[in-house]
C-alpha positions, -999 to 999 in steps of 0.1 A, spaced: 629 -396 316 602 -423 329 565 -418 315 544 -431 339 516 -458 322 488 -432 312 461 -458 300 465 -488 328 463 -458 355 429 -441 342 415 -478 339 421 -482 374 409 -453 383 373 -458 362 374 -494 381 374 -484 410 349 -460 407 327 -488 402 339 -508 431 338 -480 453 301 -475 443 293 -514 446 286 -519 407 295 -555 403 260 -570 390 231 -556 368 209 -545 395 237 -525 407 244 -508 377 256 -471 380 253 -440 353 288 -429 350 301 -393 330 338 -397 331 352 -356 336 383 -364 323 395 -370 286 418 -396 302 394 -415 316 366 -408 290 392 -430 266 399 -458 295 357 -461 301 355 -464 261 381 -488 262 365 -506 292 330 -506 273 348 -519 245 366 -551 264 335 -560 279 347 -550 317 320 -525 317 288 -538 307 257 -522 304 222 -528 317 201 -511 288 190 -484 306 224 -460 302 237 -474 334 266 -498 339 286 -521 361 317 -539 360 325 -570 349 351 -584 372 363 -615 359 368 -598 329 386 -570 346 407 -597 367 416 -615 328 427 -583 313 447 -572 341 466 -606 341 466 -603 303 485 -575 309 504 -586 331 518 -612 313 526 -589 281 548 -567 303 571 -598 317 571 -614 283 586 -578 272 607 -580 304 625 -611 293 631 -600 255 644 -570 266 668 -587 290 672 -616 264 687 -591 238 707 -570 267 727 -601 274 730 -610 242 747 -576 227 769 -575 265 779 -610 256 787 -606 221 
């Protein structure tokens, strides 16, 4: 059974909240309380990266050339797993 991606989808979801609410530069900066444990974990996570940066004053705003390089970072992981995967499917078929 298929477990949907838990971590990329909360990240999202904490982006957009900051898109939504126009936080893309310091002056913009929002105070966010993420409800959920979920997203609590993806806003640490985000903090942590550098996608959510702080203005000093408890408030924050995204970073989104940093969010646009770790989501093609990502990316980029998942085909690379893509191929092996395939890679050693084909092999054991062919073998």
């Amino acid at each position: 059974m298929a477990v949907p991606p838990v971590r990329p989808i909360a990240e999202r979801r904490v982006v957009q909240h900051f898109l939504d609410a126009g936080a893309i530069s310091m002056a913009d900066a929002i105070a966010y309380d993420p409800g959920l444990p979920s997203r609590q974990r993806a806003f640490a996570r985000l903090k942590g990266a550098d996608v959510l940066r702080t203005d000093g004053q408890g408030r924050w705003y995204l970073d989104e050339e940093r969010w646009g390089s770790r989501r093609s970072d990502r990316r980029t992981r998942v085909v690379l797993t893509m191929l092996a995967v395939a890679a050693a499917g084909a092999f054991a078929a062919l073998r």
